[in-house]
C-alpha positions as CSV (number, residue, x, y, z in Angstrom):
1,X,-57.9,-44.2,-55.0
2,X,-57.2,-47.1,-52.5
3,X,-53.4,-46.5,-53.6
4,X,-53.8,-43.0,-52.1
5,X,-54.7,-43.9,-49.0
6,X,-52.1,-46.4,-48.9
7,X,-49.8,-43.6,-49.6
8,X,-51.4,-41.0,-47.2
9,X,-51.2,-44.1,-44.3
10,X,-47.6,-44.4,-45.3
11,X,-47.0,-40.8,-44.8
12,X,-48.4,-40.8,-41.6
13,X,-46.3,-43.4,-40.0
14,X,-43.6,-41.2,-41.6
15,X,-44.4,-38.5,-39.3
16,X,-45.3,-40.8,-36.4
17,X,-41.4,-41.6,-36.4
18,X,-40.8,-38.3,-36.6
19,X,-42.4,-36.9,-33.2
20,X,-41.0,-40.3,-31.9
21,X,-37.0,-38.3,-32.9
22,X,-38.1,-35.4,-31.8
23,X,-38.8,-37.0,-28.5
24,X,-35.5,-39.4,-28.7
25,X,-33.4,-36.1,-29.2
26,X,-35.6,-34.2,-26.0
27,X,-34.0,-37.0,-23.5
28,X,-30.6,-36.8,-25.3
29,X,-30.5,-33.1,-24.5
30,X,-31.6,-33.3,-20.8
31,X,-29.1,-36.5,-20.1
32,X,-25.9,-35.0,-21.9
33,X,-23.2,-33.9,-19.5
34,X,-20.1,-36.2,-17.9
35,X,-22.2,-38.4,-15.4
36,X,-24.2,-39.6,-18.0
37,X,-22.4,-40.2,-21.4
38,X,-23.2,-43.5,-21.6
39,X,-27.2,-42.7,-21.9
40,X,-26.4,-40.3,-24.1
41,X,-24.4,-42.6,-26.2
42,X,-27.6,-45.1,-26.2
43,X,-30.1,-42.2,-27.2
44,X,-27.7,-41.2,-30.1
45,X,-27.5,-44.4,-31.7
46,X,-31.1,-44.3,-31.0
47,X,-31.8,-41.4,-33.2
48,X,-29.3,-42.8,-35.9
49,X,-31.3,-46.0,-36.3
50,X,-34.9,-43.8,-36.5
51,X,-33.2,-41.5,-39.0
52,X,-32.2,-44.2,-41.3
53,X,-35.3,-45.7,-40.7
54,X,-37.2,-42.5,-41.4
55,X,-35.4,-42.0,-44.6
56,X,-35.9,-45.3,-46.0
57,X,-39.5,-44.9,-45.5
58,X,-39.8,-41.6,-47.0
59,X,-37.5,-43.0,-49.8
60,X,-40.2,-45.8,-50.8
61,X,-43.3,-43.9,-49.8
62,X,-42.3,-40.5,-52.7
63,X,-41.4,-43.6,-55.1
64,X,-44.9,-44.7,-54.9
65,X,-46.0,-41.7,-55.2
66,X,-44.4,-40.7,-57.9
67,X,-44.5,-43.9,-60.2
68,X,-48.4,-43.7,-59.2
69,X,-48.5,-40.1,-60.7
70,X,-46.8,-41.3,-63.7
71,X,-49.0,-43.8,-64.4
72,X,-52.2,-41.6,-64.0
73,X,-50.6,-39.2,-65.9
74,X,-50.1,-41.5,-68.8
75,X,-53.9,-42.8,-68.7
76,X,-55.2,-39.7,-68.4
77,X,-53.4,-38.4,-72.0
């Protein structure tokens, strides 16, 4: 059960980075036109680095879950 939790606190940092994109990618649109490329340069890397960041998260957090399931599933047969 305690692996759950883990899990469930894993997937909530998950969506945590998430709203913080969704935010990232709000400035991005209100700073892109000429004046301001280079802000929008910096926000866009930003979003890059959460994105990889995101996925490598969600990449580990469905492996636990997944080789947890397995192993239930094994013990419970």
């Amino acid at each position: 059960m305690e692996e759950l939790y883990a899990i469930m606190e894993d997937l909530l940092e998950a969506e945590y980075n998430q709203q913080s994109l969704l935010r990232i990618m709000s400035v991005a649109e209100a700073a892109y036109n000429e004046e301001q490329q280079a802000e929008a340069k910096y926000v866009a890397n930003s979003v890059k680095y959460y994105l990889e960041a995101l996925q490598r998260e969600l990449e580990g957090v469905t492996g636990r879950l997944d080789s947890y399931l397995t192993k239930r599933g094994k013990n419970e047969r």
